[in-house]
C-alpha positions as CSV (number, residue, x, y, z in Angstrom):
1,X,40.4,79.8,53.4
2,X,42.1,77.4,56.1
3,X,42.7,73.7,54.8
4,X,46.2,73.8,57.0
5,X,45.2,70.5,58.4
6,X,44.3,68.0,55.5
7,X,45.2,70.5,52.4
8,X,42.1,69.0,51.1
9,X,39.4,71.7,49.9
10,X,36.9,72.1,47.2
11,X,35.5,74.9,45.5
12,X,32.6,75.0,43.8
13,X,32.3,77.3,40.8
14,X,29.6,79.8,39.8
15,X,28.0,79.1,36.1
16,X,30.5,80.6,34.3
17,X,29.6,82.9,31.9
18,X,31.0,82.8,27.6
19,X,34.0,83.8,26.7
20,X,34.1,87.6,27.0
21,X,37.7,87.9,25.4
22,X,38.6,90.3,28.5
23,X,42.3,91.7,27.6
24,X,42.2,90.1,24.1
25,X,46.0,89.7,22.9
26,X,47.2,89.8,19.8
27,X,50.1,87.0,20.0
28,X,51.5,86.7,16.8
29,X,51.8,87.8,13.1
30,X,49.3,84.7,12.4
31,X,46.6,86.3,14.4
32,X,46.5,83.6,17.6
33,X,44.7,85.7,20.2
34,X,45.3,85.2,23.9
35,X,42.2,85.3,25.9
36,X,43.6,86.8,29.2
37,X,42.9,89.1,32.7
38,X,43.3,89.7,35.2
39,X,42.3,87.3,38.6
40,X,40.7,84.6,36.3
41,X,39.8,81.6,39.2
42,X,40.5,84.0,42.4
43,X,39.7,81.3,44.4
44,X,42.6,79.2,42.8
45,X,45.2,81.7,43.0
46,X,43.9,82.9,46.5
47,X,44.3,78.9,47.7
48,X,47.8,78.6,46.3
49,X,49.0,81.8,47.5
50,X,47.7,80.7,51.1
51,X,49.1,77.4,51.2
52,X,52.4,78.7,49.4
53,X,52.5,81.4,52.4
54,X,52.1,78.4,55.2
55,X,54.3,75.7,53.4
56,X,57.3,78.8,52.6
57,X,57.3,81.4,54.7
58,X,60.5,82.9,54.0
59,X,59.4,82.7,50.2
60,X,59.8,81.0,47.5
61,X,60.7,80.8,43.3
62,X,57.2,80.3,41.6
63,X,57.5,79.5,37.9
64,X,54.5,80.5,35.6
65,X,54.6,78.9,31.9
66,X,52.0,80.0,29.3
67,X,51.9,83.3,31.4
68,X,50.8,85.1,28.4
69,X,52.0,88.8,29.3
70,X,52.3,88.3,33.1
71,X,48.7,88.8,34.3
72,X,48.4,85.7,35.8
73,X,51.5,85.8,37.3
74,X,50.8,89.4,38.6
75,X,47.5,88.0,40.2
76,X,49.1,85.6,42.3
77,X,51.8,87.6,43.3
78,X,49.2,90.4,45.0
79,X,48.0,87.6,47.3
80,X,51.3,86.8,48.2
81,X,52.6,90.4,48.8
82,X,53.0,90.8,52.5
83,X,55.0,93.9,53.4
84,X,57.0,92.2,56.2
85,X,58.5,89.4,53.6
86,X,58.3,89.8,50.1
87,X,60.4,87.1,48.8
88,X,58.9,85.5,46.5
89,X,59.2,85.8,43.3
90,X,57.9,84.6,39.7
91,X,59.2,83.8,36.4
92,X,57.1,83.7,33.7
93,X,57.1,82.0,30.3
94,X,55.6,81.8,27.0
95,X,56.4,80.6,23.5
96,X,54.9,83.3,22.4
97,X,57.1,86.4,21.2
98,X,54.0,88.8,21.0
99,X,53.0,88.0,24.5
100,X,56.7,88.0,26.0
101,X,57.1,91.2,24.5
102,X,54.2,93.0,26.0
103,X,54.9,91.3,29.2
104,X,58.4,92.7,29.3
105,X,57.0,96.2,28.6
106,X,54.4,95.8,31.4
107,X,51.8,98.4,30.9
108,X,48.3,96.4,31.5
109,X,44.7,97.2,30.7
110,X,41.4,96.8,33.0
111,X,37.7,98.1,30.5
112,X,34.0,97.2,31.4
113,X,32.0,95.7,30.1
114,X,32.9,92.3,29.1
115,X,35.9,92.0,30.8
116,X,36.7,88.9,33.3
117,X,38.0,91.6,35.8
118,X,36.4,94.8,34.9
119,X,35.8,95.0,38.7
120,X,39.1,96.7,39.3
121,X,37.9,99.5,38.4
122,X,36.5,102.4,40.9
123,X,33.3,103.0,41.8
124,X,31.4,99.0,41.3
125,X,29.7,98.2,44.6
126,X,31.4,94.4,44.9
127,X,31.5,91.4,47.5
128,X,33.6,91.3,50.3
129,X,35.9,88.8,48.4
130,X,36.4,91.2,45.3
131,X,36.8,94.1,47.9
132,X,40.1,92.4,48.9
133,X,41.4,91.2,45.6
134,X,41.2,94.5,44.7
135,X,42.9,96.1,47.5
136,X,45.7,93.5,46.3
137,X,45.7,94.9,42.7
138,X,45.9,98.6,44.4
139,X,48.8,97.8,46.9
140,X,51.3,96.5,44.3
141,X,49.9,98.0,41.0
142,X,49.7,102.2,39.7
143,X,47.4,104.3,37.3
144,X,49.8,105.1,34.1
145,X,49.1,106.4,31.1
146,X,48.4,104.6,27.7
147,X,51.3,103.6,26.1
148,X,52.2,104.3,22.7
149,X,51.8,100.8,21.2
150,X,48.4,98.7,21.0
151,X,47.8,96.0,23.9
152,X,44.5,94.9,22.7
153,X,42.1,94.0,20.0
154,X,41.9,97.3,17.6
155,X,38.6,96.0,16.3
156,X,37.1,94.5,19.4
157,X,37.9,97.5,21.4
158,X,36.4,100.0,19.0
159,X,33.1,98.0,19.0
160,X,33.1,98.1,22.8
161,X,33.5,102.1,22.7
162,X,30.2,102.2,21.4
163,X,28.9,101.2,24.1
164,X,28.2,103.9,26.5
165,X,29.2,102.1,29.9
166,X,32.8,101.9,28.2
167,X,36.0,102.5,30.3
168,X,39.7,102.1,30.4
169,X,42.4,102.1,32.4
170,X,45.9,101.5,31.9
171,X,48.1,100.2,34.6
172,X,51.7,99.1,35.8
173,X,53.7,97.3,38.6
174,X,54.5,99.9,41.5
175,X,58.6,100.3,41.3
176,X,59.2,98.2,44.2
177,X,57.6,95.4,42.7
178,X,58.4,95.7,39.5
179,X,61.8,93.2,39.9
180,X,59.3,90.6,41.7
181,X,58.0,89.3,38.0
182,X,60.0,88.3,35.7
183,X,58.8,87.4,31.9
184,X,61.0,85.6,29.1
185,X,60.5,83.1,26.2
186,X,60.3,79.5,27.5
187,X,58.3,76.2,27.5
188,X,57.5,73.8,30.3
189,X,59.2,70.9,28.1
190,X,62.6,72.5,29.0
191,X,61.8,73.3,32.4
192,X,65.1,71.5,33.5
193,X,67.0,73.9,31.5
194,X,65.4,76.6,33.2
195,X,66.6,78.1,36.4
196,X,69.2,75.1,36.6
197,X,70.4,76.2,40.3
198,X,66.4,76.6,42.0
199,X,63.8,74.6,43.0
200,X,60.4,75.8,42.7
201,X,57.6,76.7,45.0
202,X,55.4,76.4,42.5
203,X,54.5,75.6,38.9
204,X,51.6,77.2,37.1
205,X,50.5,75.6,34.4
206,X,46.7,76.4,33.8
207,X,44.5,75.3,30.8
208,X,47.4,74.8,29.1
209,X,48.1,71.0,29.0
210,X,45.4,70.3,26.3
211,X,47.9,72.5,24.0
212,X,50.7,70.1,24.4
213,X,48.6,67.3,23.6
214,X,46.4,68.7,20.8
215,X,43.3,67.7,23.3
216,X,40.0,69.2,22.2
217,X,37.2,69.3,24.3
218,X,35.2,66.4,23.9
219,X,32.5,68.8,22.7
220,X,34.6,70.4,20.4
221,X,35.8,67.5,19.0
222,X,36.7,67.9,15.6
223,X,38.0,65.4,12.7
224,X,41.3,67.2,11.9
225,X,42.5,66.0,15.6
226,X,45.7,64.2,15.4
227,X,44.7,60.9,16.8
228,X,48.1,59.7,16.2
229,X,49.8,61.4,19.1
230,X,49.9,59.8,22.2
231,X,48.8,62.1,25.1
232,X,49.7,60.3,28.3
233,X,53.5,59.7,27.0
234,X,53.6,63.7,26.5
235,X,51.8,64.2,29.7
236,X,53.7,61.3,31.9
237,X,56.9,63.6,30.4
238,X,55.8,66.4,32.0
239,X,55.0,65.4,35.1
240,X,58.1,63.9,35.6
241,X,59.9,67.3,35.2
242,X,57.4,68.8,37.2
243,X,58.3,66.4,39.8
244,X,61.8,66.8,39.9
245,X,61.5,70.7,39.6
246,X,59.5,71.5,43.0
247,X,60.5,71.5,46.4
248,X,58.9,69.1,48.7
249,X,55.5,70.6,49.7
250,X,55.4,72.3,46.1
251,X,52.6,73.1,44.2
252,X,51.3,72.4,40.5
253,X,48.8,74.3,39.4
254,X,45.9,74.0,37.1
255,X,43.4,75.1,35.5
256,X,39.8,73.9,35.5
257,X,39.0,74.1,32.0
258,X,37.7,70.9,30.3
259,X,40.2,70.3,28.1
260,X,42.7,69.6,30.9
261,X,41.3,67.0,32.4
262,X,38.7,64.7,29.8
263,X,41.2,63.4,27.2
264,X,39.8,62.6,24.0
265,X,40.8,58.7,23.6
266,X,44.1,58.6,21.1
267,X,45.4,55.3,18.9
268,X,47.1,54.0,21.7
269,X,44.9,53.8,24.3
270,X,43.3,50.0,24.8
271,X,39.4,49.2,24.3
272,X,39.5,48.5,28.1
273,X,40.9,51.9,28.8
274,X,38.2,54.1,27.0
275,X,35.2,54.4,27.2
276,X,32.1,56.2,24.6
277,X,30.4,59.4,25.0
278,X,27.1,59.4,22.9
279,X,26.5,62.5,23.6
280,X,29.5,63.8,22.0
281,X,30.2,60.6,19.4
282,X,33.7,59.6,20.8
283,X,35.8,58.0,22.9
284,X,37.6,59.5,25.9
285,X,40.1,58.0,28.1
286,X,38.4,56.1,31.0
287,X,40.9,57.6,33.6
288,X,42.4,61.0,32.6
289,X,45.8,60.4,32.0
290,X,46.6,63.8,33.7
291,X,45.6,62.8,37.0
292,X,47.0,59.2,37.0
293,X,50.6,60.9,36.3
294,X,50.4,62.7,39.0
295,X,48.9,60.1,41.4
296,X,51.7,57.7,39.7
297,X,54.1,56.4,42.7
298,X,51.9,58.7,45.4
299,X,54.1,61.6,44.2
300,X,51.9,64.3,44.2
301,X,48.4,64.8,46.3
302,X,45.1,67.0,45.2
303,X,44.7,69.9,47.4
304,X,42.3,72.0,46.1
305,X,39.0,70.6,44.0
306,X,36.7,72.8,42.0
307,X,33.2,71.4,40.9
308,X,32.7,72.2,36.8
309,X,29.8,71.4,34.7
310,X,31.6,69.2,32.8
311,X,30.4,65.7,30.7
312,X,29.7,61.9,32.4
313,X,33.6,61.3,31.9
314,X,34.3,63.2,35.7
315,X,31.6,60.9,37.1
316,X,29.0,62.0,39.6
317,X,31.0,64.2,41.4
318,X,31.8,66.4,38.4
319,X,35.1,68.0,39.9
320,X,38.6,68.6,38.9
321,X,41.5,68.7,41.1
322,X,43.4,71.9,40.1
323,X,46.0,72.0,42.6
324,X,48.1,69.6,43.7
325,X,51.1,69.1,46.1
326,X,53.8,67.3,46.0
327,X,55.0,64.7,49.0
């Protein structure tokens, strides 16, 4: 990957398969499970971590919110590890206690089949790209043994044991590395409480926005949504801080889900700003509010696009910007 001139790049995805609930995390005593693994959108991560490593050399603080337990945040981090310079480093947060918790003990789990990156296991026969991602994983992470306290799914793991192409492994951060991630409670609405004396090289925010604004996906939408809340003022919020948190040159990055970017129209959105999906028997907003914040004053650029099968709302084109720099 070598955008260096323009920083302007698209990716276009595979079909991407269901939900496989790969590392399924238990989150809380109310049973909110965190779909997770391990190098979910490589080509993301491996984007960001090139341009981070062009635009910082000398490294960088990368902040991580809705991290879950660090996987993410791990993933990004093996295509930044360079022997020579290993300063960066990345916070992560969650507002989840389950998921900080399991984070902050740090033993992580890799099982075939239906897993998102079962191929960090030995012995599959992969592409040259998954042949380097997992030389990453191998250089900064070590073979442990389980730990004495459940990481995944009881249930769901059980029924994937009688399969008989089952397997497990249990890893950890090498010890050098191991002060490189850091994992706490914390939300990107207080992100200017956070870290009060750095700037950031980087904020991570992926499929995560459509949580703050109670977004469903326009084919998911559902009568129960609040319709009362008004997404742009909560996303235009965030942005803001976003903004003022990164360095010049620093990236926010997204996620390509659906959700994220086609906003289900709210009470306070105009007739002239919204437009009707038959398809899916609702209004969405005409521009997504998420991209016109950023875009707001020529703040922030796209860098990376990925092309999604996604509904009429994205237009012909069909992409989402999922990274973004800022000027």
């Amino acid at each position: 990957i070598s955008p260096v001139q323009t920083y302007k790049y698209t990716y276009t995805s595979p079909k991407q398969k269901n939900i496989s609930f790969s590392s399924l995390k238990l989150k809380n005593d109310e049973n909110d499970f965190s779909d997770t693994s391990f190098y979910r959108d490589i080509q993301t991560l491996m984007f960001a971590a090139h341009i981070l490593k062009q635009t910082f050399p000398n490294g960088a603080c990368i902040m991580d919110f809705a991290s879950s337990n660090g996987e993410e945040a791990i993933s990004l981090y093996s295509f930044l590890n360079d022997t020579n310079n290993n300063n960066y480093k990345i916070y992560c947060y969650d507002k989840s206690d389950k998921a900080v918790e399991l984070g902050q003990k740090g033993i992580y789990t890799v099982f075939s089949p239906q897993s998102y990156d079962y191929f960090l296991l030995p012995g599959y026969t992969l592409s040259n790209t998954k042949n380097e991602v997992r030389r990453c994983f191998n250089e900064i992470m070590q073979e442990t043994e389980k730990p004495d306290y459940e990481i995944n799914d009881t249930d769901f793991i059980n029924q994937l044991k009688e399969t008989s192409d089952f397997r497990i492994k249990y890893y950890k951060l090498k010890d050098r590395y191991r002060d490189k991630i850091e994992i706490q409670k914390g939300d990107i609405n207080n992100i200017e409480k956070l870290l009060p004396e750095k700037k950031a090289g980087a904020i991570l925010f992926r499929n995560a926005m459509y949580i703050e604004t109670g977004n469903l996906a326009v084919n998911e939408f559902s009568f129960n949504e609040d319709l009362n809340i008004y997404k742009k003022e909560i996303i235009e919020k965030i942005v803001d801080k976003v903004y003022d948190k990164l360095l010049p040159g620093g990236l926010f990055i997204l996620g390509d889900v659906e959700k994220d970017h086609i906003y289900i129209a709210d009470n306070q959105v105009k007739d002239e700003d919204k437009i009707f999906l038959r398809n899916f028997g609702t209004y969405v907003y005409k521009k997504p509010p998420l991209w016109e914040a950023l875009a707001k004053d020529d703040r922030f650029e796209p860098v990376l696009y990925k092309k999604v099968a996604s509904p009429a709302a994205l237009g012909k084109e069909e992409k989402v910007p999922t990274v973004w720099r800022k000027k």
